[in-house]
C-alpha positions as CSV (number, residue, x, y, z in Angstrom):
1,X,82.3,125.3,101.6
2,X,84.3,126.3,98.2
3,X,87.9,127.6,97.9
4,X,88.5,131.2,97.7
5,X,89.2,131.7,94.1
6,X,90.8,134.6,94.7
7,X,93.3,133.3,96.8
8,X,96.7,132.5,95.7
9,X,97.7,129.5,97.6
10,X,97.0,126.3,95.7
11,X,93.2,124.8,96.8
12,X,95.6,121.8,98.6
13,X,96.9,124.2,101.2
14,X,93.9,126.2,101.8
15,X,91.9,122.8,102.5
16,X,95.0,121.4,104.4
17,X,94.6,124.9,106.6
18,X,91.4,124.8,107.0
19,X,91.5,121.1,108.3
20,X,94.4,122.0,110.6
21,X,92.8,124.5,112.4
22,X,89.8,122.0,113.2
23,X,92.3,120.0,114.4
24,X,94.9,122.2,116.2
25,X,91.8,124.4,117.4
26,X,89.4,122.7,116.8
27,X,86.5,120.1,117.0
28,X,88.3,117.5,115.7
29,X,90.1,115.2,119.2
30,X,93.0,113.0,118.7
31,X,91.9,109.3,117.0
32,X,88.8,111.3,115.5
33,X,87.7,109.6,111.8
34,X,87.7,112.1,109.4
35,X,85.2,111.9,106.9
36,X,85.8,110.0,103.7
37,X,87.5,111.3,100.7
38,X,84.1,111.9,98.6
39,X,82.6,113.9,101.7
40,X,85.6,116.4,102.4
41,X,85.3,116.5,98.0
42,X,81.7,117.9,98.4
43,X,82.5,119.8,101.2
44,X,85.0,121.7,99.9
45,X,83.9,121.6,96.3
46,X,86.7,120.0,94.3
47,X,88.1,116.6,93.3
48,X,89.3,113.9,95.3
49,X,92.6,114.1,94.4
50,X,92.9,117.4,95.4
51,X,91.7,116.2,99.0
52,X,94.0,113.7,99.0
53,X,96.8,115.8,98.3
54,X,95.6,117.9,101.0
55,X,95.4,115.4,103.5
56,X,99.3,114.3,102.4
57,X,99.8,118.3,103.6
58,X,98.4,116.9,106.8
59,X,100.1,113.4,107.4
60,X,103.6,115.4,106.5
61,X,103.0,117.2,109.5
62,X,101.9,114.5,111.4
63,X,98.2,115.8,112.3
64,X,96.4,112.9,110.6
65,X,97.1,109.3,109.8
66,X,96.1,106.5,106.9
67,X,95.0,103.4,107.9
68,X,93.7,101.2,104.7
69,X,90.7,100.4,104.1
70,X,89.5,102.1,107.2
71,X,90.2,105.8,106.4
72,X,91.9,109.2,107.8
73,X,92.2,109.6,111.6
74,X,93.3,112.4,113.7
75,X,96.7,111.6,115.0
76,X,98.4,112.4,118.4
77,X,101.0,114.9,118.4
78,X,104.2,113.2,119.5
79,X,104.4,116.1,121.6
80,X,101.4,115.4,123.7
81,X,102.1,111.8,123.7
82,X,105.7,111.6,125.1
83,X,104.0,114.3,127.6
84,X,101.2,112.0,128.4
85,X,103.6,109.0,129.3
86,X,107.0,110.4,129.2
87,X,109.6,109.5,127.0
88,X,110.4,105.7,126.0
89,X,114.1,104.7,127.3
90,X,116.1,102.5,124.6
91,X,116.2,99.8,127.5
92,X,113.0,99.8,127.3
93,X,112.8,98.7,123.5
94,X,115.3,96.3,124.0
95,X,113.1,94.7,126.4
96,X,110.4,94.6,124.4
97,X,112.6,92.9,121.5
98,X,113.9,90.6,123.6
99,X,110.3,89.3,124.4
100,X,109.1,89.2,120.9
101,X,111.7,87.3,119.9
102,X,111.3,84.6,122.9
103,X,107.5,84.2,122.1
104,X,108.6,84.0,118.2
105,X,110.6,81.3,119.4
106,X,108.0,80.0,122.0
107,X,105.5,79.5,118.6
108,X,107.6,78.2,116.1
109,X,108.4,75.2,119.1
110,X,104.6,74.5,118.9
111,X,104.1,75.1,115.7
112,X,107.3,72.3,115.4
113,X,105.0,70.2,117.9
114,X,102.2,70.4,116.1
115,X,103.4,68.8,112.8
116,X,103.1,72.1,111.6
117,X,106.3,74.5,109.6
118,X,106.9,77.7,111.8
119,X,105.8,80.6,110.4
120,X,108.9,82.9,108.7
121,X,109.0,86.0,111.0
């Protein structure tokens, strides 16, 4: 697929729309692997960097997210998230806090145990 020459938006946007659409409309389901940088290059017909900039358009806006090493994913709207399991209460987090920092505690005791420095955390 090339890039209408003719068009004036820079190539970045018209990829970036294109791959919105399959994802807002689309084929392409939340947590889907996109594929690599070199593929969506040859599909589109132009450099790398251009893709990546295009797929910056698209992690702006919170469609699609970078995990290193492992590539570009789909990412679930907030929107349909917080729908899916409501919205998180601050007591909740606090909770959640509260037990991370017990079982930090709970490790660096064995770790002490153990003859062993606790890890920094």
């Amino acid at each position: 697929m090339t890039i209408a020459a003719h068009d004036p938006r820079p190539k970045k946007v018209q990829i970036a729309d294109v791959l919105r659409s399959e994802i807002t409309g689309g084929p392409l389901p939340s947590g889907h692997r996109l594929a690599s940088l070199r593929e969506l290059a040859d599909r589109f017909e132009v450099t790398t960097v251009t893709i990546g900039n295009a797929l910056q358009i698209l992690m702006d806006e919170g469609l699609v997210t970078s995990v290193p090493t492992r590539g570009y994913f789909v990412q679930t709207p907030a929107i349909e998230s917080e729908a899916a399991t409501g919205p998180v209460e601050r007591d909740e987090i606090n909770a959640i806090h509260s037990e991370i920092r017990k079982l930090a505690a709970r490790v660096a005791e064995l770790e002490k145990q153990a003859g062993r420095a606790a890890p920094d955390l």
